[in-house]
Structures are given as C-alpha cells and as structure tokens.
Backbone as CSV, one residue per row, in Angstrom:
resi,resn,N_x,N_y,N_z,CA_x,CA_y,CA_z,C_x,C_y,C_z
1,UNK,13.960,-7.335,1.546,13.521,-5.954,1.552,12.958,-5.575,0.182
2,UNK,13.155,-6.036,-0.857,13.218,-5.899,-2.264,11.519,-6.125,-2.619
3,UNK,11.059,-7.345,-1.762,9.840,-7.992,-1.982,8.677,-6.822,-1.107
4,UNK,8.681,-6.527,-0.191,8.446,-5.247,0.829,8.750,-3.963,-0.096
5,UNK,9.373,-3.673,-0.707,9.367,-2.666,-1.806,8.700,-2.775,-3.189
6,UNK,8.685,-4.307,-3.601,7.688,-4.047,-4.158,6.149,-4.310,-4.214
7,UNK,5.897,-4.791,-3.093,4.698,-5.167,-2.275,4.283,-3.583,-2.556
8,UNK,4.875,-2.734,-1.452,4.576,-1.272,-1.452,3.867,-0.836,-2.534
9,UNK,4.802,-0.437,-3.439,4.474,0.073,-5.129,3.025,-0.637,-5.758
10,UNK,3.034,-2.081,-5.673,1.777,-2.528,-5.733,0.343,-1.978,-5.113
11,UNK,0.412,-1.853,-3.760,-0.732,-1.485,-2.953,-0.937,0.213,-3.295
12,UNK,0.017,0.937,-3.346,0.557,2.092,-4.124,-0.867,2.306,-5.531
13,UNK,-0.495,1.637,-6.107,-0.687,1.430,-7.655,-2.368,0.942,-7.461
14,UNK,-2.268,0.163,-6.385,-4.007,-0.264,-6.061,-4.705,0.816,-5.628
15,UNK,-4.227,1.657,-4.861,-4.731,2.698,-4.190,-5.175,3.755,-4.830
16,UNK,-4.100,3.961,-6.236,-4.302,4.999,-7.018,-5.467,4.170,-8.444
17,UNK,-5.295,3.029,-8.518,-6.888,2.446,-9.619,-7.880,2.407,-8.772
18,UNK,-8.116,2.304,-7.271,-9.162,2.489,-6.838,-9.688,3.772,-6.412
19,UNK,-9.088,4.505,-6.449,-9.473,6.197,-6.128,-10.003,6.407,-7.638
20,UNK,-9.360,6.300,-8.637,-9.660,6.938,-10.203,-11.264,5.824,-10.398
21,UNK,-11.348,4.924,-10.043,-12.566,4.180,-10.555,-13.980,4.546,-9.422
22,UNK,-13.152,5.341,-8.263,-14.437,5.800,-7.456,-14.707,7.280,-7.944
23,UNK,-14.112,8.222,-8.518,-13.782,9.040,-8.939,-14.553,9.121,-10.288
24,UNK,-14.489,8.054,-11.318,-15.105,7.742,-12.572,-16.966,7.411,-12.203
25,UNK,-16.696,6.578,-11.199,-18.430,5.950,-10.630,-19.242,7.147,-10.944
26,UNK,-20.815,6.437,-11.354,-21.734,7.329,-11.434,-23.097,6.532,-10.381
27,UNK,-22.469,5.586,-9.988,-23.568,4.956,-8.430,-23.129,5.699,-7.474
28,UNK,-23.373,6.607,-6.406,-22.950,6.615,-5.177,-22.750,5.231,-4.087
29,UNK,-23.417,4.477,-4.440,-22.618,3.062,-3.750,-20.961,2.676,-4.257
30,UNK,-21.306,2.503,-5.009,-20.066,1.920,-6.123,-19.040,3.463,-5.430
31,UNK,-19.241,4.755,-5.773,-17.883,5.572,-5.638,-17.755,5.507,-4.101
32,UNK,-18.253,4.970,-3.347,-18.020,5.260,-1.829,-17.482,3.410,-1.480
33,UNK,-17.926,2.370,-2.132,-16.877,1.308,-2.172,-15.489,1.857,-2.104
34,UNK,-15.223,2.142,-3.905,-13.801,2.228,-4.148,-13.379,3.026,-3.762
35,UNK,-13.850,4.590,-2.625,-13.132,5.403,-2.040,-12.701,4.860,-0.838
36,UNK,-13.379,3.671,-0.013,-12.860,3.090,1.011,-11.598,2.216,0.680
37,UNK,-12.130,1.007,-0.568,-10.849,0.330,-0.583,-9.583,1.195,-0.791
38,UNK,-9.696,2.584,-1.852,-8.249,3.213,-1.909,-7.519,3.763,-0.800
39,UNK,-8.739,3.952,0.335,-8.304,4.263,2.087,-7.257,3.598,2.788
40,UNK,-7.927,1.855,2.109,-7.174,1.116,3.031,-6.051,0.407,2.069
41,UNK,-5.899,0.942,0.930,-4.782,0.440,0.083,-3.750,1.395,0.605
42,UNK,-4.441,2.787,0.818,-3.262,3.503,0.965,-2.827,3.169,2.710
43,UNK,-3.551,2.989,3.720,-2.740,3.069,4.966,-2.600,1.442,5.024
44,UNK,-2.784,0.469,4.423,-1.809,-0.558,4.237,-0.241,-0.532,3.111
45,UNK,-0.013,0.260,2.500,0.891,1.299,2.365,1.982,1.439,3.288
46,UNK,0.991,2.460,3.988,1.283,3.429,5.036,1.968,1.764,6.105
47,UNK,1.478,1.579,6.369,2.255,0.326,7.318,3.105,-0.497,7.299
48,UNK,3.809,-0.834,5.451,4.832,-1.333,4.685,5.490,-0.239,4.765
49,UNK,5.265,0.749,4.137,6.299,2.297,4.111,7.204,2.160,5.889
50,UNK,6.087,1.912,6.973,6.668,2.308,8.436,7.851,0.999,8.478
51,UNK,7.128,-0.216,8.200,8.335,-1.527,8.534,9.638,-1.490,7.717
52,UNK,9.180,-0.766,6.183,10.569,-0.727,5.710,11.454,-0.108,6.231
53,UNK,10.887,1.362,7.070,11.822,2.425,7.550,12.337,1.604,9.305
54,UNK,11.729,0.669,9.667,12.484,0.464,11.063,13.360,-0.315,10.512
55,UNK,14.425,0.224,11.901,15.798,-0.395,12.008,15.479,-2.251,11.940
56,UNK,14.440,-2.216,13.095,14.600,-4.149,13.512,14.260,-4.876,12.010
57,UNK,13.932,-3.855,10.955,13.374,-5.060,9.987,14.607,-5.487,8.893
58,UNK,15.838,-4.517,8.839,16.291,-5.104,8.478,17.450,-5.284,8.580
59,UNK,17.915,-6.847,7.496,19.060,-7.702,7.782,20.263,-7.283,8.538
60,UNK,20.565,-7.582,9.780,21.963,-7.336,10.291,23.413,-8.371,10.012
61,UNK,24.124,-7.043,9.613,25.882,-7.918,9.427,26.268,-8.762,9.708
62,UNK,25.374,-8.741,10.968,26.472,-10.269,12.142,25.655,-11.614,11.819
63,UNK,24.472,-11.442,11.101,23.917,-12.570,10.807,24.204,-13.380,9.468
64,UNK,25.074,-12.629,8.798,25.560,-13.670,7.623,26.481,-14.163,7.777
65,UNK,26.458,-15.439,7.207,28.120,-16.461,7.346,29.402,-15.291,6.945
C-alpha cells in the first residue's frame, strides 16, 4: 500500500509541474500539451486515490502466517 501511496504523490507532483509549465508556455501548442498531460496525471491520480480507498485492495488478516 505504501508503494500505491507513493506512486499517488508522484503523479500528484506530475500533475502539478505540468499544469505550472502549461501555465508558464508562451506557444499555444506547447500550453495545451502540458494542460492535457496535467489532465491525465491528475485522473490517473484519481484512479490510485479510488484503489487505495477499496476494501478488495487491501491486505486481509487471514492471509498472513
């Protein structure tokens, strides 16, 4: 779960350098790139955030020695 948490924070952290560098752009190509990749940094995020919160993902009691 630890690795999934910090996976998160990473894509997190990607999401927020790619918004500030589309944000900085003075191409309209270039700021409409990095406003997409920070789209999909953030709802790949968004899809680590959901698996951490379900029950099935993590470790159950009865499965350790």
């Amino acid at each position: 779960m630890h690795d999934m948490r910090t996976h998160l924070e990473k894509l997190r952290a990607d999401a927020a350098e790619c918004q500030l560098i589309s944000d900085l752009a003075t191409h309209p190509h270039k700021r409409e790139l990095f406003a997409k990749l920070a789209d999909h940094h953030r709802a790949l995020a968004a899809a680590v955030e959901r698996a951490i919160d379900d029950p099935a993902m993590r470790p159950s009691a009865s499965l350790g020695p």
